[in-house]
N, C-alpha and C positions, 0 to 999 in steps of 0.2 A: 849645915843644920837646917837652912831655910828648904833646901832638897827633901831633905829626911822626915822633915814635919808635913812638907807636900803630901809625901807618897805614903806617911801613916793614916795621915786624914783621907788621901784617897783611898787607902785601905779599910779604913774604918766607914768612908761610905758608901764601898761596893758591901761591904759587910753589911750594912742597915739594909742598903736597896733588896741584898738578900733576903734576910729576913723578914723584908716587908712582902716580899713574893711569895716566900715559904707560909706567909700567915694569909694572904689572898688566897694561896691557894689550899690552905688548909680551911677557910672560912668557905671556901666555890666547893670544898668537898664534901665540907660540913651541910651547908646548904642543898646541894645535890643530894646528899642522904634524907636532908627532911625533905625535902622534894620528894624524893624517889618514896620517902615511907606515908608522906601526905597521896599520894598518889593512889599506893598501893591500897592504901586505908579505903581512902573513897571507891578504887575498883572494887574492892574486898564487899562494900557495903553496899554497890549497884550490884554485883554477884549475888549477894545475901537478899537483897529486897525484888531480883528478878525470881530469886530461887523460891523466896517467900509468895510471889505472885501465881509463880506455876505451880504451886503446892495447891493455893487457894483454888485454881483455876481445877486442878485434877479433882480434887474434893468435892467442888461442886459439880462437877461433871458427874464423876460416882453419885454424888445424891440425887441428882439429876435422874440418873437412869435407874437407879435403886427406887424412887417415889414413882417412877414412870411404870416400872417393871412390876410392882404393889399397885398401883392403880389399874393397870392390864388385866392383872390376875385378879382381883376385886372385882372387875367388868364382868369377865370373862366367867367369874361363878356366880356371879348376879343373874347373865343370863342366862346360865345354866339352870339353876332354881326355879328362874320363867318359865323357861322353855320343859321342865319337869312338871310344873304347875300347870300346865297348858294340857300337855298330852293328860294329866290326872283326868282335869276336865271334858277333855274330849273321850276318853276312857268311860269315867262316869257316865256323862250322857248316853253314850251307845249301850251300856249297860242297864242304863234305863228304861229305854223303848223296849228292852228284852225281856223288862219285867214287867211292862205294860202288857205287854205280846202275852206273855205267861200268867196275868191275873194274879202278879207276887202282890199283893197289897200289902204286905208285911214289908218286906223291904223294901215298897215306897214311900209307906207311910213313915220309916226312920227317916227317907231321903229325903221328904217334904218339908218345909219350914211351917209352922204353924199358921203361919200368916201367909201363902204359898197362895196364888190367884192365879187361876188359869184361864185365858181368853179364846174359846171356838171359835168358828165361825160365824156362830148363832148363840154364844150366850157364854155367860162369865161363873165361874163356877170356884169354888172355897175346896179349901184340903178336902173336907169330906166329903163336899159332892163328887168331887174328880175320887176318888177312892172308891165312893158306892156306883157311880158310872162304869168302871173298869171293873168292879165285883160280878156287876148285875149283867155284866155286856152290854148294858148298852148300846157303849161303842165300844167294838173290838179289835184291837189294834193288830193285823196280821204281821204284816212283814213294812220293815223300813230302810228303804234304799236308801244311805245318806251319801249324796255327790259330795258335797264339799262341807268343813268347817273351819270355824276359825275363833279365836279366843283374845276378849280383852280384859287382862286381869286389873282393876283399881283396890289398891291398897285390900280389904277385906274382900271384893265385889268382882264377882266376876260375869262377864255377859260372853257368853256363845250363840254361835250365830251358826243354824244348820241346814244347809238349801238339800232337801230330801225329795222321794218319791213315797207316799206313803197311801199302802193297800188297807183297808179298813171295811168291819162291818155294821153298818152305823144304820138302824132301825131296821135288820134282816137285809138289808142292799148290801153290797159289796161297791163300793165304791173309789177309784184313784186318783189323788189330786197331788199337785205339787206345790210343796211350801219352802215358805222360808220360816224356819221356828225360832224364834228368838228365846232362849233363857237364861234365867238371871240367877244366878248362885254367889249367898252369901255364907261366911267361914263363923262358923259357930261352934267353940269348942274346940277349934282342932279338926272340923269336920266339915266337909262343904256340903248345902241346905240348897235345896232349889228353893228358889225364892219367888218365881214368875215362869213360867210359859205363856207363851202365845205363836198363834198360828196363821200367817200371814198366808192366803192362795196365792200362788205366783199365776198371771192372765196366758201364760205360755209357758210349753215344757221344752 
């Protein structure tokens, strides 16, 4: 008997020691699962918030070069408009000294500002006297070689600047000098208005 109760009790505590293994290692599997899904989760969610960073990152990049690309073209017909506005004015003026040349008083007198002051070399003169000057010939403006121009448009205001050769017949002489003409045109209306001439002699041609 004292056999027989040994080898039960032994039996019954490889049994336990089993069961105690079988539940170790069902707790190490159990735990390996939350491991493994703690794991996964947090990769899942450094995937998720790198995915979320490159997304941001691309976006702004797109807006980036979408505001750059609208800014470009914004530039780019800004100076276009300039550079339109420029050639107007250097257009106009040459088209001016044509009608001086021709005695058009009529369409000077639209081109003139009211208040339009022109500065000779010898004396300063109002819209109407430069109108009855160029009627009467006074001075009569033959021909105008212009070498160079150039154009500073401000806001409504614009100043060109025109280094000429200019043949004239100014009290029966004929005479040739070179200038620089400075004139100032302002936008009235919708319309650009000379607003100033003046005629600078350049000391060498």
């Amino acid at each position: 008997m004292g056999f027989l109760q040994d080898y039960t009790i032994n039996l019954e505590f490889r049994h336990t020691r089993i069961l105690f293994r079988a539940n170790i290692i069902k707790l190490t599997i159990s735990d390996d699962k939350n491991i493994l899904k703690q794991v996964t989760e947090q990769n899942m969610k450094k995937v998720q918030s790198k995915t979320t960073k490159i997304r941001v990152i691309i976006l702004a990049l797109f807006m980036m070069t979408v505001i750059s690309s609208a800014s470009a073209q914004q530039k780019k017909e800004s100076s276009s408009k300039v550079m339109k506005a420029e050639q107007e004015l250097i257009d106009l003026s040459k088209q001016k000294w044509q009608w001086m040349s021709e005695k058009n008083v009529d369409s000077l007198d639209a081109l003139f500002h009211e208040k339009v002051v022109f500065v000779h070399m010898g004396a300063t003169m109002t819209k109407q006297q430069e109108l009855d000057v160029i009627k009467g010939g006074m001075i009569q403006y033959k021909t105008v070689e212009i070498q160079e121009s150039s154009v500073q448009i401000i806001d409504k205001t614009a100043i060109l600047l025109n280094k000429i050769r200019l043949t004239a017949v100014v009290g029966g002489n004929e005479v040739i000098n070179p200038f620089v003409v400075t004139e100032v045109y302002v936008k009235q209306g919708g319309k650009w208005k000379l607003a100033s001439l003046s005629f600078t002699r350049l000391l060498t041609q």
